[in-house]
C-alpha positions as CSV (number, residue, x, y, z in Angstrom):
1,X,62.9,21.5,-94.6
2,X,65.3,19.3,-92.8
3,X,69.0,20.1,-93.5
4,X,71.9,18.0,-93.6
5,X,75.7,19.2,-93.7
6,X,78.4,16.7,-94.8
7,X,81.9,17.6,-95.2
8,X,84.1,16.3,-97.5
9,X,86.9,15.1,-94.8
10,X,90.4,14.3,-96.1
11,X,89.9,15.5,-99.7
12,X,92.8,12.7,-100.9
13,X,91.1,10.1,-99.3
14,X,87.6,8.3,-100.4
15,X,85.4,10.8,-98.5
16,X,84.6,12.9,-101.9
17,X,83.3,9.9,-103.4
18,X,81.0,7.9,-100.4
19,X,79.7,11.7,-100.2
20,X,78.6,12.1,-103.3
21,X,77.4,8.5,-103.8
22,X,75.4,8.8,-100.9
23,X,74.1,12.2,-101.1
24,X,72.7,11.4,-104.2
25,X,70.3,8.6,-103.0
26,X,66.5,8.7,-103.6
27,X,66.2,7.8,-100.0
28,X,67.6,11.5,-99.3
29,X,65.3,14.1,-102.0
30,X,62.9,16.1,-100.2
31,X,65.5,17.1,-97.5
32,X,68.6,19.6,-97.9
33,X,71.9,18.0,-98.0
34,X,75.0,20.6,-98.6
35,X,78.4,19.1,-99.2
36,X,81.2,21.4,-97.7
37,X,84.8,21.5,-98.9
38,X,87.2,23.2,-101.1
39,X,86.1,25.4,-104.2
40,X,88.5,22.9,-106.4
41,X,87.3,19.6,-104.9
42,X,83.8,21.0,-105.0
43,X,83.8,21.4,-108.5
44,X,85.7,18.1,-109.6
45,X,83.7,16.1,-107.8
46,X,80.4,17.3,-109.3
47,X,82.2,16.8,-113.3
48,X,83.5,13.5,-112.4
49,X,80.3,12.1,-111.2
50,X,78.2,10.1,-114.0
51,X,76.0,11.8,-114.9
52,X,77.3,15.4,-113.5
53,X,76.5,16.0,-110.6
54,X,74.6,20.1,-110.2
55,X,76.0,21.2,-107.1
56,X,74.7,24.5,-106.8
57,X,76.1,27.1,-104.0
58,X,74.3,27.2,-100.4
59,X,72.1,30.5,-100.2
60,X,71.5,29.8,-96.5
61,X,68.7,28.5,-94.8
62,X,65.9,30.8,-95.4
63,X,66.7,31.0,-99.2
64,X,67.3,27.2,-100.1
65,X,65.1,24.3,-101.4
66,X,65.3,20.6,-101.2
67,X,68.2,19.2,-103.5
68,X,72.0,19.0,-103.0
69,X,74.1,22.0,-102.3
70,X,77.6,23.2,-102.0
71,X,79.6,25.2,-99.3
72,X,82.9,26.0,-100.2
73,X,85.1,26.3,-97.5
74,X,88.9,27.9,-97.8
75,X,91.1,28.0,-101.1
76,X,90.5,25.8,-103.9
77,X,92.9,22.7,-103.2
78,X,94.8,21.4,-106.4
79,X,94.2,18.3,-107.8
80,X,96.7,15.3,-107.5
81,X,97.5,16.1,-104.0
82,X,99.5,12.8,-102.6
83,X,97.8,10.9,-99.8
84,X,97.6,12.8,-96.7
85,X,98.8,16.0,-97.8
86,X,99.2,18.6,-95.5
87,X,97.3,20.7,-97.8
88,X,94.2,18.6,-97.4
89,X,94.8,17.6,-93.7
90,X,94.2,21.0,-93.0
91,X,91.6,22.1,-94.7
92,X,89.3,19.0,-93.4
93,X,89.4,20.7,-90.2
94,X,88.3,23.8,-91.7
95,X,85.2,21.7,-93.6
96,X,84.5,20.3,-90.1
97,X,84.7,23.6,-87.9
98,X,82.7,25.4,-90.5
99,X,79.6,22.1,-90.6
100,X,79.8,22.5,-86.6
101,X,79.4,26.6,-86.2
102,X,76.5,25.6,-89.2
103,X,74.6,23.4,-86.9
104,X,75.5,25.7,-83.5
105,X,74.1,28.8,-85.5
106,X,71.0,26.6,-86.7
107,X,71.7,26.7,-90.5
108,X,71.8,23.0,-90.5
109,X,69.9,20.5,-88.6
110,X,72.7,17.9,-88.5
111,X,76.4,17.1,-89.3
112,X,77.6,14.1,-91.3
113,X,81.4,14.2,-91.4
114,X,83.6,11.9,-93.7
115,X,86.9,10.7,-92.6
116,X,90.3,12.6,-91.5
117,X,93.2,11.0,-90.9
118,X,94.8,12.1,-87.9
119,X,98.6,11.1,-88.6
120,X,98.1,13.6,-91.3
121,X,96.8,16.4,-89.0
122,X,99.6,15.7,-86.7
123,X,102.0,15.7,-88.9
124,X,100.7,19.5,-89.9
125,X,101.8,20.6,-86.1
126,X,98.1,20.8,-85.3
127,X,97.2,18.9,-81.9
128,X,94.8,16.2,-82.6
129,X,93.0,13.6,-80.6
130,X,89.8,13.0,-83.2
131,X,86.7,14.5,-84.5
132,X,84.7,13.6,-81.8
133,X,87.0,15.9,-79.4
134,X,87.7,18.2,-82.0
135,X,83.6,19.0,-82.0
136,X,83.4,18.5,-78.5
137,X,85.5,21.5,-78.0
138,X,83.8,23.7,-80.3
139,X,80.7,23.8,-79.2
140,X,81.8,23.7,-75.3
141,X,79.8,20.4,-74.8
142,X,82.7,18.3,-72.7
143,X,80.9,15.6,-71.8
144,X,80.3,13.3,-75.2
145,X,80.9,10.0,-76.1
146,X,81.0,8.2,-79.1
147,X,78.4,5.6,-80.1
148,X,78.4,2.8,-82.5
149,X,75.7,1.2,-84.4
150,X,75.0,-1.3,-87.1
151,X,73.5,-4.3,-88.2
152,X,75.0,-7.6,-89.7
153,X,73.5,-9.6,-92.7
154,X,70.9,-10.8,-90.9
155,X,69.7,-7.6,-89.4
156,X,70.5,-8.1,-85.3
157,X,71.8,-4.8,-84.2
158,X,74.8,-3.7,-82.2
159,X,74.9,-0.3,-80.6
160,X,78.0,0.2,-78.7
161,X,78.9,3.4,-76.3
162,X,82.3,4.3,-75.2
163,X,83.6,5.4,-71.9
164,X,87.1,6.2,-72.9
165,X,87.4,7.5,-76.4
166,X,91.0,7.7,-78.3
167,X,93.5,7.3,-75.3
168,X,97.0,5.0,-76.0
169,X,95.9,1.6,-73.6
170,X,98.5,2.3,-71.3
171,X,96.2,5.9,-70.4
172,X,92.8,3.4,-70.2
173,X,93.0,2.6,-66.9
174,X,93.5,6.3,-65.3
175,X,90.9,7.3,-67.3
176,X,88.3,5.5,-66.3
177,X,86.3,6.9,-63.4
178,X,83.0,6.4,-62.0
179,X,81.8,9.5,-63.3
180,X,83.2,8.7,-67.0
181,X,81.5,5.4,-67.0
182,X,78.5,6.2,-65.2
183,X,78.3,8.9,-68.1
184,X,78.9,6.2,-70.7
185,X,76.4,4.8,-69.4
186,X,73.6,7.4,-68.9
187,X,74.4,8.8,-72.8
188,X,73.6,5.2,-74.0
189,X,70.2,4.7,-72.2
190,X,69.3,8.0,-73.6
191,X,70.6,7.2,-76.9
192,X,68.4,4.2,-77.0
193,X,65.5,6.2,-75.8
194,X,66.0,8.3,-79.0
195,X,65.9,5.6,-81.2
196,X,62.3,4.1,-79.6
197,X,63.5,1.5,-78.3
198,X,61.1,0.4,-75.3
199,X,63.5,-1.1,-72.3
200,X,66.8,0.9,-73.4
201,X,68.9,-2.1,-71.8
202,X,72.3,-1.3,-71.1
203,X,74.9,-4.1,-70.1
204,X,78.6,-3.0,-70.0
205,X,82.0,-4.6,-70.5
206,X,84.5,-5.0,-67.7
207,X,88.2,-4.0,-68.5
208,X,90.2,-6.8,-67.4
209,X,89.7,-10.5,-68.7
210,X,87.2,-12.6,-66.9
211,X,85.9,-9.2,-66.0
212,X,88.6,-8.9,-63.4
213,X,87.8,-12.4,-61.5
214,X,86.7,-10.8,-58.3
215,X,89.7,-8.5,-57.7
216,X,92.2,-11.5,-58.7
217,X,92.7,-9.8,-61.9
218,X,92.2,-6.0,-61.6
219,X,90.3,-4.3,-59.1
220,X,88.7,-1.4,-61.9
221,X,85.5,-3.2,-61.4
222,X,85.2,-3.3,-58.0
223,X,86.5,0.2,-57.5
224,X,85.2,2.1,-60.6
225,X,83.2,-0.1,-63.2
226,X,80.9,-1.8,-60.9
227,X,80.1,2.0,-57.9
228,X,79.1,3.1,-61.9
229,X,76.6,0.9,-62.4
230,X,74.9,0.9,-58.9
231,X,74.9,4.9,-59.3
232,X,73.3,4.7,-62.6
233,X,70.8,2.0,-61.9
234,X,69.7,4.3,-58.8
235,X,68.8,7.2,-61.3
236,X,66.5,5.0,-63.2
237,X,69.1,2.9,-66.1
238,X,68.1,-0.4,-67.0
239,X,71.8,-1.7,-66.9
240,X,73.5,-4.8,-65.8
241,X,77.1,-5.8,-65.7
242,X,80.4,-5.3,-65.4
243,X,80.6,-8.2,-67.9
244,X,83.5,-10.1,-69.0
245,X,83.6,-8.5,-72.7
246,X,84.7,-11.8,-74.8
247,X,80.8,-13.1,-74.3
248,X,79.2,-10.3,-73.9
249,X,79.2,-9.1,-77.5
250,X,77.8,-12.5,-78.5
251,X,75.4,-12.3,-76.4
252,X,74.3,-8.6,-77.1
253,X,74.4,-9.4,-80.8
254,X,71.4,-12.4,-79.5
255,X,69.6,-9.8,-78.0
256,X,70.2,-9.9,-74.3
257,X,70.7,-5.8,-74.3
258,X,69.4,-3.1,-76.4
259,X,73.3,-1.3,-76.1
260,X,77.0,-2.0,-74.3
261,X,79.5,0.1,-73.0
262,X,82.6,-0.9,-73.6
263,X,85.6,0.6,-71.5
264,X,87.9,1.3,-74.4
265,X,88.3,2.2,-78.3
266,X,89.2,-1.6,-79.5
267,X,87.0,-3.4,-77.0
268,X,84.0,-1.7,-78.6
269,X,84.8,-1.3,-82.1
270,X,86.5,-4.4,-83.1
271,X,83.2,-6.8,-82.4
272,X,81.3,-3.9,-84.2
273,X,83.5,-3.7,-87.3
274,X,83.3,-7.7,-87.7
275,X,79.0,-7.7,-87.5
276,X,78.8,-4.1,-89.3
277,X,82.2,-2.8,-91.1
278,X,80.2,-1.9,-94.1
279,X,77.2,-0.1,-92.9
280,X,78.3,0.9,-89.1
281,X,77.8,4.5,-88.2
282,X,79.7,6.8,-85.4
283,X,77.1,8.6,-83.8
284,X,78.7,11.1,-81.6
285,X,76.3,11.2,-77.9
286,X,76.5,14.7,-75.8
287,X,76.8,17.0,-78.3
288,X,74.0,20.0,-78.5
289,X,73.6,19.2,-82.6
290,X,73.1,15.6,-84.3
291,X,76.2,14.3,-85.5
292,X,77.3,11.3,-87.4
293,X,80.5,9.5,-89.5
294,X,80.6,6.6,-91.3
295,X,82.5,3.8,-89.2
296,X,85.5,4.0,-91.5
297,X,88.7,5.3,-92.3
298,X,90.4,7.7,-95.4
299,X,91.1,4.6,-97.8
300,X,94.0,6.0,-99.4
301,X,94.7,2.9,-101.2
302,X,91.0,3.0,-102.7
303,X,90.6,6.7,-103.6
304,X,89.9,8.0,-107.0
305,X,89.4,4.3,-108.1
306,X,85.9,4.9,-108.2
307,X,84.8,1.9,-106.4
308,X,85.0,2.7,-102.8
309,X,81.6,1.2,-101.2
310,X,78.8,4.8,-99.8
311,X,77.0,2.0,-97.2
312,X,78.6,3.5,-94.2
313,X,78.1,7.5,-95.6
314,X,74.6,6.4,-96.6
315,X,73.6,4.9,-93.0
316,X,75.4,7.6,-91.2
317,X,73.4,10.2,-93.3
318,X,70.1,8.3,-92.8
319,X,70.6,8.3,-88.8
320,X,71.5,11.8,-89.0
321,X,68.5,12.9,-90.7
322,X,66.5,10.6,-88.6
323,X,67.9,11.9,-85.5
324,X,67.3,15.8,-86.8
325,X,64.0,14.9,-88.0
326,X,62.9,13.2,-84.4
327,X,64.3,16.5,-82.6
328,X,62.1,18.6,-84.4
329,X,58.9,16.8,-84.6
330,X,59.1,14.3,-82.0
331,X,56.9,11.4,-83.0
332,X,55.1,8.1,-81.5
333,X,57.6,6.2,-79.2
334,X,56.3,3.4,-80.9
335,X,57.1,4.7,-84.7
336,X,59.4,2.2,-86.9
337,X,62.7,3.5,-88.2
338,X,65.5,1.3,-89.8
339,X,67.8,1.9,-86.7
340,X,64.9,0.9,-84.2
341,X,65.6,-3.0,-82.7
342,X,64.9,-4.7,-79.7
């Protein structure tokens, strides 16, 4: 039986809900999905749902059946926490350390992790970049990147890889080195490869505009964007580029690539959250376990309102169990799968 973990995230933001929603899909019986937070939450959230939800308590992998589970994790939280309480700031990073030594100790075949918000962890005196470093560090893996994928309306797919993940743009340029992008790269070809697509086309973004006009602009993609590309292409990636990133997106979205790498955290997402902002997924690339997020944020304003929208939670959970499923019984290259494109 395949297992899925999914962790609550910032218990005062919409992450309870999209969970729950989602978890309960008929896309998702036959596997194992266990929800992990707080006793209190935990309990809440299975009397509020309509009709109650039966969360029973994890045995542990040898003991459990297909349905959805609980994990509490820590002290019951109270209810009527504010928005970004310190309270629940903290305890999402318990939720998340717990799913991650799950999946490293093979209790679960995947993590699916709802959102934090990271003012709030900072604001606890915790240092705090994101969850995709926070996981990185745990299980020792550093060389990750985050990957984005959706679809729009009309079903074209964009799948977008990082090179730099949450740096301040001032630290963008410094961070970007041939290794880093060449990385970026390698991690999306791969990524690709996972997903069955056939050519695993790669194009990537330049950083400056005009994608630096030759040196008149910047010189990152003569010195660093462009030595990553040649280096990659020479182990055997289908890539192309740098490209001037205000037409490649169009063009990606048309088909010319299967994936892009984009240099920093707007350049990539913001194209990605106008074709996909309901039903993009954070698939985090490197990491020795499968790991997704919805593409979206705590919601404050919408939680406990009862109408916040599960499409991201329910893609990132399908991809995930697609993804764990794949790893354990590789199938036909050639197999469909609703993340499978050009």
């Amino acid at each position: 039986m395949t297992t899925i973990g999914v962790t609550l995230g910032d218990v005062t933001g919409i992450g309870p809900e999209v969970a729950l929603k989602a978890a309960v899909q008929p896309e998702f019986t036959g596997i194992g999905l266990v929800l992990l937070g707080d006793p209190g939450t935990l309990q809440r959230l299975a009397v509020a749902h309509d009709p109650p939800a039966g969360l029973r308590e994890w045995p542990g992998r040898a003991a459990a059946a297909p349905g959805l589970w609980k994990l509490p994790v820590g002290s019951p939280l109270p209810a009527g926490l504010r928005p970004g309480a310190p309270e629940a700031a903290g305890a999402a990073l318990e939720f998340l350390r717990e799913g991650a030594q799950r999946c490293l100790g093979d209790d679960f075949d995947g993590l699916v992790t709802a959102p934090v918000n990271k003012e709030a962890i900072l604001r606890t005196g915790i240092p705090f970049t994101g969850q995709t470093e926070f996981l990185t560090g745990i299980a020792g893996h550093p060389h990750t990147a985050m990957m984005l994928l959706g679809t729009d309306d009309r079903g074209r797919w964009l799948r977008v890889a990082l090179a730099t993940t949450h740096l301040p743009l001032k630290d963008v340029p410094d961070a970007l080195t041939v290794d880093a992008v060449e990385r970026a790269i390698r991690l999306a070809s791969d990524a690709c490869a996972r997903l069955g697509i056939a050519r695993c086309r790669v194009s990537v973004c330049g950083l400056n505009p005009h994608a630096g006009e030759g040196g008149l602009m910047g010189t990152e993609e003569l010195e660093v964007i462009g030595p990553a590309i040649r280096r990659a292409q020479q182990s055997g990636c289908d890539v192309n580029g740098p490209w001037p990133a205000d037409t490649l997106f169009h063009q990606a979205l048309h088909g010319s690539c299967d994936a892009v790498v984009a240099m920093y955290h707007d350049q990539g997402l913001a194209p990605l959250k106008l074709v996909a902002f309901d039903t993009g997924v954070n698939w985090t690339l490197g990491l020795p376990f499968v790991r997704t997020s919805p593409d979206h944020g705590t919601a404050y304003d919408l939680a406990g309102k009862g109408v916040a929208r599960a499409d991201s939670m329910v893609s990132a959970i399908g991809l995930a169990l697609q993804l764990a499923q794949e790893s354990r019984c590789p199938g036909p290259a050639g197999r469909q799968s609703p993340t499978r494109g050009t």
